[in-house]
C-alpha positions in Angstrom: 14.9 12.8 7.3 14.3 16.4 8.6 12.4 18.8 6.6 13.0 21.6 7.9 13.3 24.2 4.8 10.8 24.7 1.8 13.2 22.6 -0.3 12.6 19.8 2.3 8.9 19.7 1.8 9.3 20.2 -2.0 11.7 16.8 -1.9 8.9 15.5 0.3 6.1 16.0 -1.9 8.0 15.1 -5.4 8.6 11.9 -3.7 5.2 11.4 -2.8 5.9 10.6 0.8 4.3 14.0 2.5 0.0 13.7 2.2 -2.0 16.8 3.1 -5.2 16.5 5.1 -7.4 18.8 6.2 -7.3 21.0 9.4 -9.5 19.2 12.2 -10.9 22.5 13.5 -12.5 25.8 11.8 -10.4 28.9 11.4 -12.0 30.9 13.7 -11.3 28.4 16.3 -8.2 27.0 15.0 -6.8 25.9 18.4 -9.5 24.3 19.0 -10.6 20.9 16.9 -14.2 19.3 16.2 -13.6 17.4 14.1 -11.6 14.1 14.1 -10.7 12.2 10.7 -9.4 8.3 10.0 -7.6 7.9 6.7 -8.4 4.2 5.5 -5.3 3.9 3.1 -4.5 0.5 2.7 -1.6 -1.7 0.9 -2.8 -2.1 -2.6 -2.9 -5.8 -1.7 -6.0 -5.7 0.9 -9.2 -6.6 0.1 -11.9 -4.3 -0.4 -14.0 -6.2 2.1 -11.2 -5.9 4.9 -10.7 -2.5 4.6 -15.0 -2.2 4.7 -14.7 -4.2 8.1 -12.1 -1.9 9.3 -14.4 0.9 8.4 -17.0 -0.6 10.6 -14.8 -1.6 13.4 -13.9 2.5 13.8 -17.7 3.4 13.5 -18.8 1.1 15.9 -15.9 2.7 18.5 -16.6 5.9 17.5 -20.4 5.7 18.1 -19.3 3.7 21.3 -17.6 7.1 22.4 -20.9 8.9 21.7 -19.6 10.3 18.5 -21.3 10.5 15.2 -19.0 9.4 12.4 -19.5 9.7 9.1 -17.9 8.6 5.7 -17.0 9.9 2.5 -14.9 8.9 -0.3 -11.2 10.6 -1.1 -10.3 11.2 -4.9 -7.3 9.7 -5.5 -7.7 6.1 -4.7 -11.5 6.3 -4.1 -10.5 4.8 -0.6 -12.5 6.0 2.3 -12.2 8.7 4.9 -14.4 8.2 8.4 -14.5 10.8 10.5 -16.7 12.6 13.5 -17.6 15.4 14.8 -14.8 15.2 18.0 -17.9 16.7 20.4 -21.0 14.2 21.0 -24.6 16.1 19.3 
C-alpha cells in the first residue's frame, strides 16, 4: 500500500498501522539530527523482563559508541523509548 494522498494517511491512521514519532533533530537545524530514538514495542506476548534485557542490550551499544542514552516511558502502552544524543558529550 501506497499512501500517497491525505486520504491515504487518514486510512492509515484509522487502521492503526501509521505511528508518529518525534523529529530526531531541532527545527532550526532540521537537516541536521542529534538525536537518535529506539522504540521498544513489543508483541503483547513478551515478557517484561525480555523486553528490559533488550533495553540493556541497546544501552550497552550505545554507550559502546560513546553515546549517552537515556530512557523514558511512552503513554500508550507504558513501553519504553531509549534514545541518545546522536553526538558523543
Amino acid at each position: 500500500m501506497m499512501a500517497d494522498s491525505v486520504t491515504a494517511i487518514v486510512a492509515l491512521l484509522q487502521m492503526g498501522v501509521l505511528e508518529l514519532h518525534p523529529w530526531g533533530s531541532r527545527s532550526a537545524s532540521l537537516g541536521f539530527p542529534d538525536r537518535i530514538v529506539f522504540d521498544l514495542d513489543p508483541d503483547e506476548s513478551l515478557a517484561w523482563e525480555e523486553l528490559r534485557q533488550a533495553a540493556l542490550v541497546v544501552r550497552t551499544l550505545l554507550e559502546n559508541l560513546g553515546l549517552a542514552p537515556f530512557l523514558k516511558t511512552t503513554g500508550g502502552k507504558g513501553l519504553a523509548r531509549g534514545g541518545a544524543p546522536s553526538n558523543p558529550p
